[in-house]
Each structure stands twice: as structure tokens, then as C-alpha cells.
N, C-alpha and C positions, 0 to 999 in steps of 0.2 A: 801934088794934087792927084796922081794918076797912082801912085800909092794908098791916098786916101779910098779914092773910087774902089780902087782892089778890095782894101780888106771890108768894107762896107760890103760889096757884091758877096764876098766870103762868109763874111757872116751869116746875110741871108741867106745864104745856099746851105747853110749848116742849120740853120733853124730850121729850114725846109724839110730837111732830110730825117732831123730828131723827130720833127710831127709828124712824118710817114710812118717812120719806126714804130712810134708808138700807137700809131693808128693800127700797125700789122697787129703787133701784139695783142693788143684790147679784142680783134675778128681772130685771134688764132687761141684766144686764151681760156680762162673757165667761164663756163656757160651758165645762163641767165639760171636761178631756181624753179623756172617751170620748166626749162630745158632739162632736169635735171629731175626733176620731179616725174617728169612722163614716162622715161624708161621706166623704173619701177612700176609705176598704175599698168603699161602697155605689158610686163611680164606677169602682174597680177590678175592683168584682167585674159591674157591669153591662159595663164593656169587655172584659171576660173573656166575659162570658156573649157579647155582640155577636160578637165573634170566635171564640168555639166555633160561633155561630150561619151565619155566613160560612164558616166552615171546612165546614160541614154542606151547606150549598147549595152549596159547589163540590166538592162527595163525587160530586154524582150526576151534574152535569155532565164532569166527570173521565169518570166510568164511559162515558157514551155519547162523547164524542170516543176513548173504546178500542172501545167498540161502531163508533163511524164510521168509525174508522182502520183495523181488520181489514176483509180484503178477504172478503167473503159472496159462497158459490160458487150460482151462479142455474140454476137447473135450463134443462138441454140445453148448458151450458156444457162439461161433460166430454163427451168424445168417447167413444158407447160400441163394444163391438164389433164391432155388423153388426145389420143386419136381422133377427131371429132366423125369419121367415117365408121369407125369400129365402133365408138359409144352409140352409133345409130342402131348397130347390129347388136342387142342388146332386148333384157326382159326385166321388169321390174316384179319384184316380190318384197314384203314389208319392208318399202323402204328403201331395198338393196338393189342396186343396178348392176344385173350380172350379163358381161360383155364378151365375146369374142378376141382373146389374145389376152384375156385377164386374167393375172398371176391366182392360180387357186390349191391348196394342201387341203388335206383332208381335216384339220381342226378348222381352218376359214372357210369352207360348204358347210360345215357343220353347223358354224353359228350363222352363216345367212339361211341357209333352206332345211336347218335341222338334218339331225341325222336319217340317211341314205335306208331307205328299204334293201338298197343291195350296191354290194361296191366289188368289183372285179380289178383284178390288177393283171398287166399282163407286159413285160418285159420281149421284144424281138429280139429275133434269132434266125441264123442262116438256117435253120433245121425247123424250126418250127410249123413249115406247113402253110406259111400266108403270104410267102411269095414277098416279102416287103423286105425287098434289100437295103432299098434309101431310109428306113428305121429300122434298120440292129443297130440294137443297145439303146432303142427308144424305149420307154414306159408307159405305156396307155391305162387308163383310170376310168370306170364307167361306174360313175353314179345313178342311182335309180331312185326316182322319189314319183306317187300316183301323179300321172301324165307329167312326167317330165325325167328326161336323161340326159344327161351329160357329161363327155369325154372330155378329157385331159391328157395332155402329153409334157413329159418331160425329158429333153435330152439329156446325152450320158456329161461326165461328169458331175454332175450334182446340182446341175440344174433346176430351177423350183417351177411346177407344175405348170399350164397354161391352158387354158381353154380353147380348145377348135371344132367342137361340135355343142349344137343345144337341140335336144327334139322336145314340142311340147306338146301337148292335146287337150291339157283342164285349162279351160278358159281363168282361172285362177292365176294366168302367170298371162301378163300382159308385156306386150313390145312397148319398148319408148316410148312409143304413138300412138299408145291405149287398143291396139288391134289385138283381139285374143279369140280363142278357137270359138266356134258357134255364130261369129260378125259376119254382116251379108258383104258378099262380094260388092257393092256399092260403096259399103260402108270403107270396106279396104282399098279400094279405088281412090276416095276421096283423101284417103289419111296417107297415102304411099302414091300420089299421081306420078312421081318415075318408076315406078315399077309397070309391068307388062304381064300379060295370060301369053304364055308360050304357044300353045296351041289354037288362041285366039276363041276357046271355048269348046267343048268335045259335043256332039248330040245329046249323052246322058248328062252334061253340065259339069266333068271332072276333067280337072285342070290344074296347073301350076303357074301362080302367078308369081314371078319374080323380081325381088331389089335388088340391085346389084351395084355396086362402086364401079367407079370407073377401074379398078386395079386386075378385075375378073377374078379375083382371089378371095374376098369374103362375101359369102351370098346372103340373103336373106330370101327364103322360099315359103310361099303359103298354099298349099295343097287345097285345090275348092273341089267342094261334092256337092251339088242340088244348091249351088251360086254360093254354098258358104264355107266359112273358113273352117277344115277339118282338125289340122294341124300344121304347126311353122316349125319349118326346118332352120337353124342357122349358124351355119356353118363357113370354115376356113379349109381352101386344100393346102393338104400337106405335101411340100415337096417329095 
């Protein structure tokens, strides 16, 4: 009887053990197909995400090599039109607006104010007698045309001519501002209010009213005789 009971107990203990076994097996064995499934999706959607990632860092790098590539215009690089303090200092004749520090040869005077009743040329020199060291080897040019002259200088090397003096007296040759010789002191008053009478008015009424830039380098002078304008000086000194 106690034989029986044994291998009975044995048996189930052996049955027991085979359904562990295989219970191990089945949790240690191949994995479910979504188990299996997801690593691939999880490396595909990290290589995705990587190369969304790369696409993004080379977004902004893109943007500055078109930032680098366009050419940035740097200030003073455009050429603007003129001095606007020096085109004040200026006189109109058909048309032509002839300025102080404006590039002038004797073919371009020619076609704005005709040819010169008189043209002098004169080259410095330590020897020459005028005392003007700070131009040897300068050129000086003095056009002559009724009530109007005009110097020019050009430094050495080969430099092209420049305007630093204008004298005028025929009311024919107007400033900027329409003021021209024979306009009453009132009249030039109104049309140049920064400018000043030096003298503040002499007894016999002769005076110099002057414009002047803030630079004290280019003048503009109107010479008054009996309150009106005689003649305009306008001029640049030269170092």
C-alpha cells in the first residue's frame, strides 16, 4: 500500500516539475510579434527623428551661407552727390552749377562759360618771389571772363584741376540762391539769414556780409556798397 502511495506522490511531483519547466521556457522564449515588431519601428522612428534632427541644424546653417553669400552694401560705399555745404558755395550760369572744390580743365570751362577773355598759368616755385612754400609744384589757373574770374589749382603729380576761388560782379552770374551783384542788402539778408555784416554796417554803408560753413574753410563773401551787393567773393583756403 505504502509503495502505491510512493510512486502516486512521484508521479505528481514529476508532473509538477515538467509544467514549471515548460512554463520557464514559454517567459524565457521568442517573443510575442509585437515584441518584435517595435524594436525595428523604435530604430526607424529614432533614425527618423536623427535626421529630422540633422535636417534642422543644417536649416540655419543654409540661412547664413545666403546671409554670407549676398553682397552687404557698407556705408560710404555708394557714391553720393556732392558736398551739400560746397554746392551751397556755388553760382549758376546756363544751367551749369559751378562749385567750389569742383574738378575744372580748361576744355570743361570752356563749354560751361565759354572761352576765357584771359587764362594765366602759373606753376610755384621756391624761387619765384610769392613766398608760398606750402604750394611748390602747385599749378594755379586764372580764368578771366566780363565780371567773373576764376582760380584753379592742381597738385603735382597729375592731378586734375580744382576750383578754390570765384570773384563775380555781372549780376549775370547768380549764387544758388538767386543773389547776384546789384540785390539790396535786405534782399541778401532774407535769402542767406546765416550769414552776418562783419562790421555790422560802416557810416558810408560798405561792408562785408558773410556765409560761412561751420568748417571756416569755405567762405562765401558779399561785398555791400550804399546797402547793395557790389560783388561775391567765394572762395576756399588753401593750406
Amino acid at each position: 500500500m505504502m509503495k502505491l502511495i510512493n510512486k502516486a506522490t512521484t508521479g505528481i511531483l514529476l508532473s509538477m516539475l515538467l509544467t514549471m519547466a515548460l512554463t520557464g521556457c514559454q517567459s524565457n522564449g521568442a517573443k510575442s510579434p509585437e515584441a518584435i515588431q517595435n524594436p525595428g519601428e523604435n530604430s526607424t522612428s529614432n533614425e527618423q527623428a536623427k535626421g529630422e534632427e540633422t535636417s534642422n541644424s543644417s536649416t540655419p546653417g543654409s540661412e547664413n551661407s545666403e546671409e554670407q553669400g549676398s553682397e552687404a552694401i557698407k556705408e560710404g560705399s555708394i557714391e553720393k552727390e556732392g558736398n551739400v555745404v560746397l554746392k551751397e558755395l556755388a553760382f549758376v550760369y546756363n544751367e551749369h552749377t559751378i562749385a567750389i572744390s569742383d574738378t575744372a580743365n580748361e576744355d570743361q570751362m570752356e563749354q560751361m562759360l565759354g572761352k576765357p577773355d584771359n587764362l594765366k598759368s602759373h606753376t610755384y616755385s621756391a624761387d619765384d618771389g610769392t613766398n608760398m612754400d606750402t604750394l611748390i609744384g602747385f599749378t594755379e589757373k586764372v580764368y578771366t571772363y566780363p565780371g567773373l574770374e576764376i582760380k584753379t589749382i592742381s597738385i603735382p603729380e597729375g592731378k586734375q584741376d580744382s576750383i578754390f576761388h570765384i570773384e563775380i560782379t555781372d549780376p549775370k552770374y547768380a549764387t544758388v540762391r538767386n543773389i547776384k551783384a546789384g540785390d539790396s542788402l535786405d534782399t541778401l539778408k532774407n535769402a542767406y539769414p546765416e550769414g552776418k555784416l562783419l562790421g555790422d554796417g560802416a557810416p558810408d554803408e560798405e561792408d562785408d556780409f558773410r556765409y560761412e560753413p561751420s568748417n571756416y574753410v569755405d567762405v562765401m563773401s558779399f561785398h555791400i556798397k550804399d546797402a547793395k551787393v557790389e560783388s561775391i567773393q567765394i572762395y576756399s583756403l588753401l593750406d
